[in-house]
C-alpha positions as semicolon CSV with decimal commas, in nm:
position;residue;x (nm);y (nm);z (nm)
1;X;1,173;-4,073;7,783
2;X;0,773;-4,069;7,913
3;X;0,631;-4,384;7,899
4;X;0,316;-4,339;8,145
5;X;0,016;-4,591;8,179
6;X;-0,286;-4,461;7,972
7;X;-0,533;-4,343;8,177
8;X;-0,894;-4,333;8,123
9;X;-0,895;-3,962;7,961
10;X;-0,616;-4,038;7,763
11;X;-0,771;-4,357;7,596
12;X;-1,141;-4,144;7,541
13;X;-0,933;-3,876;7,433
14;X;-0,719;-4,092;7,137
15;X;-1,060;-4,261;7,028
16;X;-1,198;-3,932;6,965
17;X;-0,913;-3,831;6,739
18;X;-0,897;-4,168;6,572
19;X;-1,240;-4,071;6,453
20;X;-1,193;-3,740;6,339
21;X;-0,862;-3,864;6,151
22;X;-1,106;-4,090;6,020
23;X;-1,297;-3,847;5,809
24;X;-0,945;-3,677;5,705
25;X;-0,945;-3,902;5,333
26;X;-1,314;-3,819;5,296
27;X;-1,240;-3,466;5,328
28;X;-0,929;-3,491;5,107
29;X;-1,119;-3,678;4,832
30;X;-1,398;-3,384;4,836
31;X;-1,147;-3,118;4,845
32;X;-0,950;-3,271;4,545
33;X;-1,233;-3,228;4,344
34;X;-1,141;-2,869;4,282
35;X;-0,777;-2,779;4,447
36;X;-0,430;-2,982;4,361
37;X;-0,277;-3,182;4,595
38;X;0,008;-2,990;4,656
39;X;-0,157;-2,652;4,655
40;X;-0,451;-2,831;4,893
41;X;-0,161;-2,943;5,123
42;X;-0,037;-2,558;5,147
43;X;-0,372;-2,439;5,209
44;X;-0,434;-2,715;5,503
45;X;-0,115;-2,617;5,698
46;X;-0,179;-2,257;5,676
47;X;-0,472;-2,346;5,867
48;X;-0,266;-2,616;6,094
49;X;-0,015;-2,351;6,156
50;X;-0,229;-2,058;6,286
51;X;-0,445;-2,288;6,490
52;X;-0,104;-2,435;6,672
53;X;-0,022;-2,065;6,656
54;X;-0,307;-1,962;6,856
55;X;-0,213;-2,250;7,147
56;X;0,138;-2,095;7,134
57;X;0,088;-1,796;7,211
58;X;-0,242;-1,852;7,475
59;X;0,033;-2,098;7,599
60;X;0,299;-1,847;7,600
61;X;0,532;-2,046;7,466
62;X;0,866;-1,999;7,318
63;X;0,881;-2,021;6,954
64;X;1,292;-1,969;6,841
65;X;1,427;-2,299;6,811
66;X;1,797;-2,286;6,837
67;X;2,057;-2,457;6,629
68;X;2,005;-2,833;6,718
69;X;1,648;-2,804;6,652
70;X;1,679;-2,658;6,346
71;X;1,847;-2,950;6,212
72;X;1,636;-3,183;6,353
73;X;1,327;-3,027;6,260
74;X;1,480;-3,025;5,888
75;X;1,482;-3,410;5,815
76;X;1,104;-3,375;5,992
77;X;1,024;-3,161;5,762
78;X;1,110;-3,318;5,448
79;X;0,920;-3,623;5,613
80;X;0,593;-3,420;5,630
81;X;0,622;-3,324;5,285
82;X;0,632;-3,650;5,144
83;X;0,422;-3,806;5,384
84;X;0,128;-3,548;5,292
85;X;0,203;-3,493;4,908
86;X;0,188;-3,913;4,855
87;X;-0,137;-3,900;5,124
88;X;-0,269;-3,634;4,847
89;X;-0,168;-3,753;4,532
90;X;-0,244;-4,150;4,645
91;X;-0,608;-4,019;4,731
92;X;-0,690;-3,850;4,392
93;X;-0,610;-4,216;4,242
94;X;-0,858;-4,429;4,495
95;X;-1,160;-4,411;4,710
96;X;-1,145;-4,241;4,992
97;X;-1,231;-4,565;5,210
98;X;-0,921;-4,701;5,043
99;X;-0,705;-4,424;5,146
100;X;-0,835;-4,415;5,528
101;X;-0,760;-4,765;5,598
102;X;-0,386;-4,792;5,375
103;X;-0,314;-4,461;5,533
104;X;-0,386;-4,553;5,907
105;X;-0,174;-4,871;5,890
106;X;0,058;-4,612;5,996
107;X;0,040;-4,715;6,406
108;X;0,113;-5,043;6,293
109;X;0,506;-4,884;6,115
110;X;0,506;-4,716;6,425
111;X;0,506;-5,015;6,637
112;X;0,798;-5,187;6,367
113;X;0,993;-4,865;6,365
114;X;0,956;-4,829;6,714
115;X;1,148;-5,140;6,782
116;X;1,443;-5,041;6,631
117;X;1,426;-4,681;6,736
118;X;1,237;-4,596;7,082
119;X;1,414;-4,769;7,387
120;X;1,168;-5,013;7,563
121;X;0,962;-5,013;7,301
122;X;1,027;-5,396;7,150
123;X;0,885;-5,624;6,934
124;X;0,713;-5,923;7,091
125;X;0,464;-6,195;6,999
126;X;0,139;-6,014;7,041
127;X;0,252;-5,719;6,815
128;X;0,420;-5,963;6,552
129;X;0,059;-6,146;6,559
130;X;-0,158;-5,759;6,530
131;X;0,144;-5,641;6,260
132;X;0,019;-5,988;6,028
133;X;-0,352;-5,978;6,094
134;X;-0,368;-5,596;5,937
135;X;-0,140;-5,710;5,659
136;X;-0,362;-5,943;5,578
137;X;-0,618;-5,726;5,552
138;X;-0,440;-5,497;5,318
139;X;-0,398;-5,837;5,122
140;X;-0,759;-5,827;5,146
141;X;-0,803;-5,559;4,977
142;X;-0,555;-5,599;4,722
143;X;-0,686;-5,927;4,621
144;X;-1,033;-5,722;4,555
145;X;-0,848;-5,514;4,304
146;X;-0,715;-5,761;4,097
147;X;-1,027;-5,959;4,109
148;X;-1,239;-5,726;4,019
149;X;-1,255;-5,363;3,788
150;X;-1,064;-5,207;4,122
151;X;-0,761;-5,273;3,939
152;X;-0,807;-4,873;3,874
153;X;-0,728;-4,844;4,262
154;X;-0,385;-5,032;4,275
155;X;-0,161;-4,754;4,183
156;X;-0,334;-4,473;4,469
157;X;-0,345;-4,765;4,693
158;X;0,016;-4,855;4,686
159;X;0,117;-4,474;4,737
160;X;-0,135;-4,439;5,029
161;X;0,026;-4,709;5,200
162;X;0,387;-4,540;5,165
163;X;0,241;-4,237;5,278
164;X;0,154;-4,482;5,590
165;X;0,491;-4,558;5,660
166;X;0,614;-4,238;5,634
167;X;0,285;-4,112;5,874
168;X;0,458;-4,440;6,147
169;X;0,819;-4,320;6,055
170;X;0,719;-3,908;6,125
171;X;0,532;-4,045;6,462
172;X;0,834;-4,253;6,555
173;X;1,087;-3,921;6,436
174;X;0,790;-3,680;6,646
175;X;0,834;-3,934;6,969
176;X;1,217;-3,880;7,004
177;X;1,186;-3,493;6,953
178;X;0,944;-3,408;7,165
179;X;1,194;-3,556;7,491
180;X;1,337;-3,220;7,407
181;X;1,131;-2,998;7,197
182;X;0,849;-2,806;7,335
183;X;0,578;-2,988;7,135
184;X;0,406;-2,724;7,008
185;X;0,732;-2,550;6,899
186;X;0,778;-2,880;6,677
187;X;0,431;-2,849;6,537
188;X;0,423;-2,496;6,467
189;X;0,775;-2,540;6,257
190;X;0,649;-2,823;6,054
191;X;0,387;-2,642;5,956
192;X;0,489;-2,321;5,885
193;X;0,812;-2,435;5,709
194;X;0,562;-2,671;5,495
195;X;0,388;-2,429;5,364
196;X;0,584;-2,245;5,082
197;X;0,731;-2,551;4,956
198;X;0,406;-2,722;4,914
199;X;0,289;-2,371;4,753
200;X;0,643;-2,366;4,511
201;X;0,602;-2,750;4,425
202;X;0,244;-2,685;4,324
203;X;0,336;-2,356;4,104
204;X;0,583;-2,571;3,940
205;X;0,432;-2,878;3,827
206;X;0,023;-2,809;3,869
207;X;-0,185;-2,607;3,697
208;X;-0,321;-2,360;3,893
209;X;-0,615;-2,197;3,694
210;X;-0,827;-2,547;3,703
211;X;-0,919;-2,469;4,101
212;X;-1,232;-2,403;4,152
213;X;-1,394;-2,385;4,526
214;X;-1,815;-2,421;4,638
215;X;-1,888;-2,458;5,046
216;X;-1,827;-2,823;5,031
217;X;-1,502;-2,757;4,915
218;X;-1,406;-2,511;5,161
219;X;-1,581;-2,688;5,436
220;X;-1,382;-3,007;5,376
221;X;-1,021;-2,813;5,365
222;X;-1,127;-2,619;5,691
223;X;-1,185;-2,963;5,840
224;X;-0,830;-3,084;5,712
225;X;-0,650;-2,722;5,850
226;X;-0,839;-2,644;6,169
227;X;-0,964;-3,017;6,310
228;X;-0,669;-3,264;6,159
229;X;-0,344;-3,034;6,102
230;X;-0,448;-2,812;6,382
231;X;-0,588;-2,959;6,647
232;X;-0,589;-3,377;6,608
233;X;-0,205;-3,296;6,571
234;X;-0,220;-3,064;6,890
235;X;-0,381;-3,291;7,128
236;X;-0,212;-3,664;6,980
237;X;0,142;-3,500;6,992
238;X;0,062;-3,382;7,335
239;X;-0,062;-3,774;7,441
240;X;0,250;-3,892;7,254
241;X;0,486;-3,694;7,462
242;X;0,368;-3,846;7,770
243;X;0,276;-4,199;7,701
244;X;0,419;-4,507;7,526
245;X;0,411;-4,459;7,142
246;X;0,307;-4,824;7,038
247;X;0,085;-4,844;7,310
248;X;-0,129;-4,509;7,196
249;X;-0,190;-4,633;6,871
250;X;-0,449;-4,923;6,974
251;X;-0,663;-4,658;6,982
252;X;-0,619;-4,583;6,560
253;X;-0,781;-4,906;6,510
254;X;-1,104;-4,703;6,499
255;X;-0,992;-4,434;6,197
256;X;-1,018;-4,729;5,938
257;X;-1,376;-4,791;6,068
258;X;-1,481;-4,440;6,070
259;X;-1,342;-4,313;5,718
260;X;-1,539;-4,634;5,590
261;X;-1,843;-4,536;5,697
262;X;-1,791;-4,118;5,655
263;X;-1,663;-4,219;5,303
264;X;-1,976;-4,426;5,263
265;X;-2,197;-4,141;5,384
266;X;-2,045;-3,811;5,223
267;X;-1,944;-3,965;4,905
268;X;-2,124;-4,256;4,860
269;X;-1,854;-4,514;4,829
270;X;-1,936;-4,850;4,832
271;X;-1,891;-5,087;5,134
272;X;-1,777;-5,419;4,958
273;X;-1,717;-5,684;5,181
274;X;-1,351;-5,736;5,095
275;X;-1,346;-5,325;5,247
276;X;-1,557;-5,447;5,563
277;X;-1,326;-5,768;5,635
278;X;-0,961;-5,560;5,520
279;X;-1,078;-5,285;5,724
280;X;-1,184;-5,525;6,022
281;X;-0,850;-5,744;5,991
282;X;-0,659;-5,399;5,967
283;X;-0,842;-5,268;6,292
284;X;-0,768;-5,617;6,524
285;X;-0,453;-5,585;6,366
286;X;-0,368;-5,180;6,561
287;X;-0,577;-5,406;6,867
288;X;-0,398;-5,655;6,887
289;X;-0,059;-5,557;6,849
290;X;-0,070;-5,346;7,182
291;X;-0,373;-5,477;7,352
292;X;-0,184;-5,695;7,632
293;X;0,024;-5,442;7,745
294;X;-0,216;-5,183;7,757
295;X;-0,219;-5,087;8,142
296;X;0,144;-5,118;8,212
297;X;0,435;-4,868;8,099
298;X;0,677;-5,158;8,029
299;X;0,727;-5,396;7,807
């Protein structure tokens, strides 16, 4: 299994992602406003799929997965579905500066889950220190809810943050594939197999004739198809393939900073300062928890 030193490029390269993952709740929040979740989750990974499509085949690379990876991509696909439809359904319920920081404690379930399921990937005291800082943060801002009218929050809150641990647990699940799955025969898969369940689930139980769509709606779920599903997945799955998977995910302690302020920004949410000091503790907590071993590929 690759478990290379991060290099220079690799670490600009994840910070750039973090950021644009950082505007994915922001964009989810705006695109709510007039598609379903589970018909806005079909629509996304149409877009995902076609843009990993396009690397495929200016790649040329095989597509037919045989029998093994059928099964395995199975139980990664019923991960993805749950994982995006709770992301979806948990942002509808809270702010979107909620959603970006519950949903990107998901590096910090990848460093738990990775100790249990990634060899050479263990638990030790600086992680155990980053894993309580960011749940105190999410304490944070909790407390905030209870305390004040953000009680209305709660509920989306609490779903976000499963839809965090099954982000870490898909991550983790992604890590050990890709050792023997071309990765972007595992993305296109995902995707493509995605899409007509999220598209049957949503004819099922949403109703349909409420969407509406303006350019701020369409702009927002071309952002989440083309930029997050497409090519955020493209490039991190490519960086998680080569380099250690706890390790890599320092670099997500700037999404919870950047969908604060984009939420701020694009929807005018309000920076309290239980949000600035969860987010912060939530961020040192991703920092801390791989910061030490950083430059090495052991640990």
């Amino acid at each position: 299994m690759l478990n290379h030193s991060i290099t220079a490029k690799a670490a600009v390269a994840a910070i750039i992602l973090s950021i644009l993952w950082g505007g994915n709740t922001p964009a989810i929040k705006i695109a709510l406003e007039g598609v379903p979740p589970l018909a806005l989750a079909g629509v996304r990974f149409i877009m995902g799929a076609l843009t990993v499509l396009a690397w495929v085949l200016w790649s040329h690379i095989p597509l037919q997965p045989n029998r093994k990876e059928r099964q395995l991509l199975f139980f990664l696909l019923i991960l993805l579905v749950l994982q995006i439809y709770t992301l979806h359904a948990g942002t509808d319920l809270t702010l979107a500066a909620h959603a970006g920081i519950f949903v990107l404690t998901a590096p910090l379930f990848v460093t738990l889950l990775a100790h249990f399921f990634l060899p050479g990937d263990r638990l030790n005291s600086y992680k155990i220190a980053g894993l309580s800082l960011s749940f105190a943060g999410i304490l944070v801002i909790f407390g905030e809810g209870f305390l004040t009218s953000a009680t209305d929050y709660l509920i989306g809150d609490a779903i976000v943050i499963l839809s965090g641990f099954l982000l870490g647990a898909r991550l983790v699940f992604t890590k050990t594939l890709t050792q023997s799955i071309h990765p972007a025969r595992l993305l296109f898969w995902q995707a493509t197999l995605s899409v007509p369940i999220f598209f049957v689930l949503s004819f099922i139980f949403e109703d349909l004739d409420s969407i509406y769509l303006d350019t701020r709606i369409v702009l927002s779920i071309v952002y989440q198809g083309v930029v997050v599903a497409g090519l955020c997945f493209i490039f991190w799955t490519l960086l998680l393939h080569r380099y250690n998977a706890s390790r890599l995910s320092v670099f997500g302690f700037v999404s919870p900073i950047s969908g604060v302020v984009i939420s701020h920004f694009l929807l005018g949410e309000p920076i309290t300062n239980a949000l600035i000091i969860g987010g912060l503790l939530v961020a040192a907590g991703i920092g801390v928890v791989n910061f030490r071993g950083l430059g090495d590929s052991t640990n």
